[in-house]
C-alpha distance (Angstrom), angle and dihedral (degrees) to the residues before:
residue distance angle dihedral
X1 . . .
X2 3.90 . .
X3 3.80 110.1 .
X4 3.95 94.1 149.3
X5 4.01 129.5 11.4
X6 3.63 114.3 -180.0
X7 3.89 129.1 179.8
X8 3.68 120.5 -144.4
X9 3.79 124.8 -161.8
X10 3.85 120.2 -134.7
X11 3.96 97.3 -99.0
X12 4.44 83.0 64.2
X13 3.37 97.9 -103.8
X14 4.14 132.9 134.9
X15 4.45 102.9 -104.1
X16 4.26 84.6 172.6
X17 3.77 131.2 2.9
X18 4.20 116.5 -170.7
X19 3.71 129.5 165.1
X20 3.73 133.0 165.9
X21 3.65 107.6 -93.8
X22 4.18 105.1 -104.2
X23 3.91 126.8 132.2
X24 4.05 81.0 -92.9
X25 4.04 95.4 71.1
X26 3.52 99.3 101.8
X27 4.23 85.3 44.0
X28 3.57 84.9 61.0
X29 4.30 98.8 43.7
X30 3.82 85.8 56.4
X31 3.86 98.1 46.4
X32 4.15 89.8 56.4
X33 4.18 85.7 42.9
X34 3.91 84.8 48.6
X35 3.49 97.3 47.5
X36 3.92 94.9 47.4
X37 3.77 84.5 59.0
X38 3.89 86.5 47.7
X39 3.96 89.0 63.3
X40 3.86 92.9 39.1
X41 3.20 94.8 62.6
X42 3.80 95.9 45.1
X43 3.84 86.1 53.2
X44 3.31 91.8 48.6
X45 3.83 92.2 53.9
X46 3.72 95.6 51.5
X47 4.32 85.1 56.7
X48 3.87 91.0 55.4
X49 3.73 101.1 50.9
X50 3.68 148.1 -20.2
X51 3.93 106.7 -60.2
X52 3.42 122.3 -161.2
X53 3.75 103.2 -107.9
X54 3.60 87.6 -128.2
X55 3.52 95.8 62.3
X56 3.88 92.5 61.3
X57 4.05 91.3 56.1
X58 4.37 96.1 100.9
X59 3.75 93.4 -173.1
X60 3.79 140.6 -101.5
X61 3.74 100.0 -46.2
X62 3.54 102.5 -161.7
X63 3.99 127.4 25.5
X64 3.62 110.1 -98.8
X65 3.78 88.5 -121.7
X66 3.89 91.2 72.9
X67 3.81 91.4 58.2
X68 3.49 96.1 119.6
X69 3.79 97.4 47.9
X70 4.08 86.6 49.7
X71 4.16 81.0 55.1
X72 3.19 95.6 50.9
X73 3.98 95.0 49.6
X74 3.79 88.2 45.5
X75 3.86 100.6 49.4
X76 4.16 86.8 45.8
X77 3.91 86.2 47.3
X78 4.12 91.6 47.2
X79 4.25 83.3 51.5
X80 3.36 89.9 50.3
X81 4.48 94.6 52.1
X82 4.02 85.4 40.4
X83 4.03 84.2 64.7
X84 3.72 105.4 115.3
X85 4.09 84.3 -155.4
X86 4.14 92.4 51.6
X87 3.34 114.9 97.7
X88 4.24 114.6 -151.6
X89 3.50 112.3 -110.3
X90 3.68 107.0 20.8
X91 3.75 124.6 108.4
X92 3.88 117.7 -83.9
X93 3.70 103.9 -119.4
X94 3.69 106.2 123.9
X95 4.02 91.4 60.9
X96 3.72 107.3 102.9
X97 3.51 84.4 164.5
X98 3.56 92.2 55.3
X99 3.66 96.7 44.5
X100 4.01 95.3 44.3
X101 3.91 85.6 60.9
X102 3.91 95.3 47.4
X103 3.80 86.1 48.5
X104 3.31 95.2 46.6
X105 4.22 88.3 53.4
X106 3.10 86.7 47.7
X107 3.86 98.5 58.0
X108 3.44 97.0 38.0
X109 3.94 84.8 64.5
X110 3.72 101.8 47.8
């Protein structure tokens, strides 16, 4: 089910990209980009005049079946901000612990 898991940071920018390596990886890089522009603009919206609240509401974004998984990715992403060495708002890279457990999602999937 997982063939891309990205983490954004609160200023809607990419902190980690993966996807499974197919001929569709780049598909995948611009459908996160494309969806960060998605909520930008609804953001933005809410700043220039009174929105309906409903209007703001994007949707369940994952099926509530996949719960667990989204744990599992949040609790991994919580160890990696509770990292006295991590500094907020740069890219996840040096996480191997963090990138075993998205690998591991994502090969548990395919």
């Amino acid at each position: 089910m997982a063939v891309c898991i990205a983490v954004i940071a609160k200023e809607n920018y990419p902190l980690y990209i993966r996807s499974t390596p197919t001929e569709n990886e780049l598909r995948f890089h611009y459908m996160v980009h494309t969806s960060l522009d998605v909520v930008d603009e609804k953001i933005s919206a809410m700043g220039k005049a009174l929105v309906d609240q409903r209007e703001l509401y994007l949707g369940l974004l994952y099926p509530t079946e996949d719960y667990k998984m989204f744990r599992k990715l949040h609790n991994s992403y919580t160890d990696v901000m509770c990292n006295p060495f991590y500094n907020p708002g740069d890219r996840i890279q040096s996480s191997r612990a963090f990138d075993n457990m998205v690998t591991s999602m994502m090969i548990q999937v395919c």
